[in-house]
C-alpha positions as CSV (number, residue, x, y, z in Angstrom):
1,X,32.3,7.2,-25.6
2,X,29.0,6.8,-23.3
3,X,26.7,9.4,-22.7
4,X,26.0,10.4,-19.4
5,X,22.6,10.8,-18.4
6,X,22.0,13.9,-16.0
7,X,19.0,14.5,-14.6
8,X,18.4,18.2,-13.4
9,X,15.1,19.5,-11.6
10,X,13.5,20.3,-14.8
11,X,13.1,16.6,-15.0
12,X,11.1,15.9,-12.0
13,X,8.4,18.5,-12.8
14,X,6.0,16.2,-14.3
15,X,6.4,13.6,-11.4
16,X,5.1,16.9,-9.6
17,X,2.3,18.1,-11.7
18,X,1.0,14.4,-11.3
19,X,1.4,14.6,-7.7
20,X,-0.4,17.4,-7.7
21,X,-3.1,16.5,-9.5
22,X,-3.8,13.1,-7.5
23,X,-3.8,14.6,-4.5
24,X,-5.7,18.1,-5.6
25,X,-8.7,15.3,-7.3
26,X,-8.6,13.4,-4.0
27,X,-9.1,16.6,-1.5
28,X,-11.3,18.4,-3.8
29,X,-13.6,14.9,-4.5
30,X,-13.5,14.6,-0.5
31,X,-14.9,18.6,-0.2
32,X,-17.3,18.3,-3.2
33,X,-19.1,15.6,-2.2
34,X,-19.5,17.1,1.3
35,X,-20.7,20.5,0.1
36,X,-23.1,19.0,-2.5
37,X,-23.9,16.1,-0.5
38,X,-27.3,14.5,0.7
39,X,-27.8,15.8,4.7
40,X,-30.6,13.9,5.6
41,X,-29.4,12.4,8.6
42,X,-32.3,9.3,9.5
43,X,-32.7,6.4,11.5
44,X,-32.6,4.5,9.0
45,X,-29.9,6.0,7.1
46,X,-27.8,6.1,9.9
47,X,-28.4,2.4,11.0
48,X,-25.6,-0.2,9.4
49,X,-26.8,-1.9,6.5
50,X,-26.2,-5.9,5.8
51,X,-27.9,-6.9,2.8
52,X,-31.2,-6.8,4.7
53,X,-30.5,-8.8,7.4
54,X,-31.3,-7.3,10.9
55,X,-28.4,-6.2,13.1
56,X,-28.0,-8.6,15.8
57,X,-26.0,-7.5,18.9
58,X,-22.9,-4.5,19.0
59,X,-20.9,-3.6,15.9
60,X,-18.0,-2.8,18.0
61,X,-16.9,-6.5,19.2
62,X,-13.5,-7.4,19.5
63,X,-12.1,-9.9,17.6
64,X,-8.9,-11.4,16.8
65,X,-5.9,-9.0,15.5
66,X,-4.7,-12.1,13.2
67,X,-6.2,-10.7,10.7
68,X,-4.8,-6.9,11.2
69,X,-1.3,-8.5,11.5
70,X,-1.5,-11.2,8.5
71,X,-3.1,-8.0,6.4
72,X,0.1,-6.3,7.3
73,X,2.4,-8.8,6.2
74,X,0.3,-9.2,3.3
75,X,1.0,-5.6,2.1
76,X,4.9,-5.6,3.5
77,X,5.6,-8.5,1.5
78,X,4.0,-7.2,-2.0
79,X,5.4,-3.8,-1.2
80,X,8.8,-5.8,-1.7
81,X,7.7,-6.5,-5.6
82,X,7.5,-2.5,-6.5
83,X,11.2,-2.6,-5.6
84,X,12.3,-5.5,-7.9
85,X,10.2,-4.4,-11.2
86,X,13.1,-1.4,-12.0
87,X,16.0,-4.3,-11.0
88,X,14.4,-6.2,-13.5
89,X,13.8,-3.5,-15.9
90,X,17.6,-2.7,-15.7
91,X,19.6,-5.4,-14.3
92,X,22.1,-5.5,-17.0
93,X,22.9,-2.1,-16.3
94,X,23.4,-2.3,-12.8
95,X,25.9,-5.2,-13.3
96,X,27.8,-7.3,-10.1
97,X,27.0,-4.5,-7.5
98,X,23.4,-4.4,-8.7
99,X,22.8,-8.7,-8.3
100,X,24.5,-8.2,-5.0
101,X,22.4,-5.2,-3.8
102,X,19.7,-7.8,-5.1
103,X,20.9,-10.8,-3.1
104,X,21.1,-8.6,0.1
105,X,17.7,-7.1,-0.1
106,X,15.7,-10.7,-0.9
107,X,18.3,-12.1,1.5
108,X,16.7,-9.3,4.6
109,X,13.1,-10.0,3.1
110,X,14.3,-14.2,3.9
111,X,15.3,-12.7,7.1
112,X,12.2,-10.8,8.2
113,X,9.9,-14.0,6.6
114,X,11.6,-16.6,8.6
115,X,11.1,-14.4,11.6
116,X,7.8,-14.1,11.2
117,X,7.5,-17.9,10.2
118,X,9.0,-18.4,13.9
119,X,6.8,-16.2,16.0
120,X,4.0,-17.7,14.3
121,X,1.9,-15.0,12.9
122,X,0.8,-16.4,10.5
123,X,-1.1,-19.3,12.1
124,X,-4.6,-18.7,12.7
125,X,-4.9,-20.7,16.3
């Protein structure tokens, strides 16, 4: 006879206190630093720094949001790998209905890629 495995709330609280934690060390790094921070404000310290070289012309050019869009595909597309590492962990547990769910989500991530193979985004002309 198989155990079932239940999980209750009691479970989760150490997905919590890690939660907690990251995000308690990432505010309170953010207001630390602020309070005990350097507040000399200076021309120089205030001016952008390129490994010496001069700045030449305005900062705030446009330029071309290729790169925004292929950064964002970049990111969708690995995003798609934290899903399959527990499918792989525990494939032979999820059985037929787990390589179909499988096939269905890679076939949607085929879908979205040939879509964005058509519109050309990821061309650089």
């Amino acid at each position: 006879m198989e155990s079932e495995i239940l999980s209750t709330p009691h479970d989760y609280l150490p997905i919590l206190i890690q939660l907690i934690v990251a995000v308690g060390f990432g505010v309170g790094t953010i207001i630390i630093t602020h309070l005990i921070g350097p507040k000399v404000r200076t021309e120089n310290k205030l001016g952008a720094f390129e490994s010496g070289i001069e700045v030449i012309g305005n900062a705030r050019q446009p330029f071309s949001i290729k790169y925004f869009i292929v950064a964002i595909l970049f990111v969708i597309f690995d995003i798609e790998v934290v899903f399959m590492y527990p499918w792989a962990v525990n494939f032979r547990e999820f059985g037929l209905s787990g390589l179909i769910e499988m096939f269905v989500f890679m076939g949607m991530l085929l879908l979205g890629f040939i879509y964005i193979i058509k519109k050309k985004a990821l061309e650089w002309d």
